[in-house]
N, C-alpha and C positions, 0 to 999 in steps of 0.2 A: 737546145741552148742557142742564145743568137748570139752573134757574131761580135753586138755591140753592146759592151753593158751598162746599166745606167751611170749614173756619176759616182754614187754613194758605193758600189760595188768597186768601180774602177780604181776608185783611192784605195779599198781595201789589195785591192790585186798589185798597185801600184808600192801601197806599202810593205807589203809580202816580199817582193823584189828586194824592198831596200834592204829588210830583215834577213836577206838569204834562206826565205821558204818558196819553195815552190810547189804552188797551188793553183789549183783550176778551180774557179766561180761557176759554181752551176746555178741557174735558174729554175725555179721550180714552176711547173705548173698550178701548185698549190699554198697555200701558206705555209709558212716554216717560221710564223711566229713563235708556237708554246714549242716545248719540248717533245710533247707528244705528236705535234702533226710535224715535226722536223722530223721525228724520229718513222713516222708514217711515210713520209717524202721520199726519204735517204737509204730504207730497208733496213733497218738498224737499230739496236737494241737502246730505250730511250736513257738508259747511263751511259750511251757515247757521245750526247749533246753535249757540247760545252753551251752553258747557260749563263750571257755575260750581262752580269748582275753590281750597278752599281750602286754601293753605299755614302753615308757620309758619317764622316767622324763627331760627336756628339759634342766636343768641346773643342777641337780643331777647327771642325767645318770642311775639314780636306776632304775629296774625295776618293772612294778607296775602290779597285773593283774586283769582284772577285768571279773567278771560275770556275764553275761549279757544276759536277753531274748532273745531267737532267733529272737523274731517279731520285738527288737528294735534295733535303731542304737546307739553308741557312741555319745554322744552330747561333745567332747573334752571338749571345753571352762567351760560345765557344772560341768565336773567331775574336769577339772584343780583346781576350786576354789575351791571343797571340798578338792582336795588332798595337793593344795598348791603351784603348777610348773605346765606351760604347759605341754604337753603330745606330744609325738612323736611317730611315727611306726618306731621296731628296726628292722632289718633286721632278715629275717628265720634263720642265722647261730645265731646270737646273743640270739632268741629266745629257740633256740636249745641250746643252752647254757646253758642260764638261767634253762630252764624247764628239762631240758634230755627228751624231746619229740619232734615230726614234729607238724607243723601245721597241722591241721585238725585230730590231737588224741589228743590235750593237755589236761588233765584233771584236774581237781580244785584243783589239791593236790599230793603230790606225787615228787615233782620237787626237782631239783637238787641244786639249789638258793631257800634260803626264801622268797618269795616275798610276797609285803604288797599286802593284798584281798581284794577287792570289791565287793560286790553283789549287784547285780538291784534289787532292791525293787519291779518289777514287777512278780519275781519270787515266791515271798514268798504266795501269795493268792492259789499258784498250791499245792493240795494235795502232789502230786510227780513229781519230773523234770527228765530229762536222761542230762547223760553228759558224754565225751566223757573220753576211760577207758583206751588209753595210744595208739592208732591204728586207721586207717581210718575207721574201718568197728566195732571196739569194745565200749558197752555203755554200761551204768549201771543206773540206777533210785535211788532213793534216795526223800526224806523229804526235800525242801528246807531249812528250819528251820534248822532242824539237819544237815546237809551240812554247814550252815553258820554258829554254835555253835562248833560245831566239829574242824573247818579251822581256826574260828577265823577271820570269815570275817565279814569288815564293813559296813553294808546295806546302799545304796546312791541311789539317782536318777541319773541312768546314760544316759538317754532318754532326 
């Protein structure tokens, strides 16, 4: 791990602080874009990724994000009816917007827009999950619990 992290990473370590988590940014050697190679990276069973996946409300336009086990998929329709509006994929620039991040570093926190949180309920049985620290190759572990106390996020079945 080196000593100095990039910028994208340091805002996430930075907003960690604000949140009262603490966490260590690890860099990887490898990518830790998909779920799979996070989960390859980090020794780790790939339902401990938290997978920060952001949507858009179909008649709102708001953006919504949710957190979601790596093992599972989006069940749209299921999450529309907790959140109240269809669900849509916004485009990478939109999301880049929203977040101040690329896809495949977005992390649960930290973003540039408020957006309303969702966590998979699959995550919370894991002692600790990794989730991505603002970079393809940067992650950090965390308490799901304290992760979802912390953000203020709404545990749902998103599976």
């Amino acid at each position: 791990m080196s000593t100095t992290l990039p910028p994208a990473a340091q805002r996430v370590h930075d907003a960690a602080q604000g949140l009262g988590l603490a966490i260590t940014i690890r860099e990887m050697p490898q990518s830790t874009r998909t779920a799979e190679e996070a989960a390859a990276a980090c020794d780790c069973h790939v339902g401990q990724i938290v997978k920060s996946l952001v949507f858009q409300g179909q008649d709102s336009g708001k953006p919504y994000l949710l957190l979601v086990s790596g093992s599972n998929r989006v069940d749209q329709s299921g999450v529309a009816k907790v959140i109240g509006e269809a669900l849509t994929r916004p485009d990478a620039n939109a999301v880049r917007a929203w977040t101040g991040f690329a896809i495949g570093g977005i992390p649960p926190f930290a973003h540039e827009t408020a957006l309303a949180t969702f966590m998979d309920e699959d995550l919370l049985p894991f002692e600790i999950v990794w989730a991505a620290a603002g970079t393809p190759n940067a992650v950090f572990s965390v308490a799901p619990k304290n992760l979802s106390q912390a953000i203020g996020a709404k545990v749902i079945r998103v599976a």
